[in-house]
C-alpha positions, -999 to 999 in steps of 0.1 A, spaced: 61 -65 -151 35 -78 -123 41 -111 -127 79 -105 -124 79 -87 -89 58 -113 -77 21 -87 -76 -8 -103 -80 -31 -85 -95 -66 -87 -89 -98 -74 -118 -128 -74 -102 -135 -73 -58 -148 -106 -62 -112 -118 -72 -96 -95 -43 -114 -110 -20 -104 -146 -32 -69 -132 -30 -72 -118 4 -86 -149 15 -58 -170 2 -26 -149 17 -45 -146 49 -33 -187 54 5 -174 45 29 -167 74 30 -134 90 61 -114 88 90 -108 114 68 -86 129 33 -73 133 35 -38 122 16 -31 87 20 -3 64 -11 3 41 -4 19 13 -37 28 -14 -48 56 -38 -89 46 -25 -98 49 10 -121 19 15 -102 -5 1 -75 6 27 -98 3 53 -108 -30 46 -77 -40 45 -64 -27 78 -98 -45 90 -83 -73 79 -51 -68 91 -60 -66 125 -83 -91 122 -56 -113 111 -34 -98 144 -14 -75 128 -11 -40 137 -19 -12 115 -5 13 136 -3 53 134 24 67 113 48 89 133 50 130 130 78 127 107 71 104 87 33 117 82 51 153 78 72 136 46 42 123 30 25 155 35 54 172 15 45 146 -15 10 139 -13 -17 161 -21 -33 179 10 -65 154 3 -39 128 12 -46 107 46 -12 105 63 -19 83 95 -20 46 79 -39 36 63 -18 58 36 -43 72 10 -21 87 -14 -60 98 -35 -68 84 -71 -50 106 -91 -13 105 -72 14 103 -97 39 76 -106 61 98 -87 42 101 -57 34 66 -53 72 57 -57 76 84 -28 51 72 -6 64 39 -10 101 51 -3 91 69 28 67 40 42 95 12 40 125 34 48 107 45 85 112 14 104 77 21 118 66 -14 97 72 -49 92 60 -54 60 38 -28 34 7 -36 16 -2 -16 -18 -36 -15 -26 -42 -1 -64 -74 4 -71 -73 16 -115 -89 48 -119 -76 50 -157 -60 20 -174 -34 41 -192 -20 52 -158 -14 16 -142 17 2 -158 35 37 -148 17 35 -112 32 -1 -110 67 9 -118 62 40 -95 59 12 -68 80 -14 -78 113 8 -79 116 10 -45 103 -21 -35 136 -48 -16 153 -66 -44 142 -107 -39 
């Protein structure tokens, strides 16, 4: 399913880093305005590090869309972006999250960061995230 939506999946941070390393030399998109979206807080923040590194922007969510992921997310949830949607967020929630992200026109493009907490629950965590992800 991965290989089919064009994810690349990473297994260890020394092959995320590789990765990160190779798409930072691929062309920005339209715009500069990142969403972050991850279920583990540092790996978000390194990547809006890198983001802005990189000259994107990795801007604040607005009120209303911060107020819709608050009606999905748990309340442990950060809101602003990047979006930590916590380690145990459902396939439904992640789907959400996603929705809500890419259907704000607040950003440009969207970067998921999955970090496994228990194998079983990444295939349904993936297709959480790939149904609502622009058809190629």
């Amino acid at each position: 399913m991965f290989t089919q939506c064009g994810v690349i999946r990473a297994n260890t941070l020394e092959e995320f880093l590789t990765l990160a390393t190779g798409l930072s030399a691929q062309p920005l998109p339209a715009g500069r305005n990142v969403g972050i979206l991850t279920n583990s807080g540092g790996p978000g923040v390194l990547c809006a590090d890198s983001c802005a590194a990189g000259g994107l922007t990795v801007q604040e969510l607005s009120k209303q869309t911060q107020s819709t992921l608050a009606s999905i997310l748990s309340p442990t949830a950060a809101l602003r972006n990047p979006v930590d949607v916590i380690g145990f967020a459902t396939e439904e929630q992640h789907a959400k999250a996603v929705e809500t992200v890419l259907i704000s026109d607040e950003v440009d493009a969207l970067i998921v960061v999955h970090v496994s907490v228990r194998a079983k629950d990444n295939d349904p965590v993936a297709a959480g995230i790939i149904s609502h992800l622009p058809a190629s």
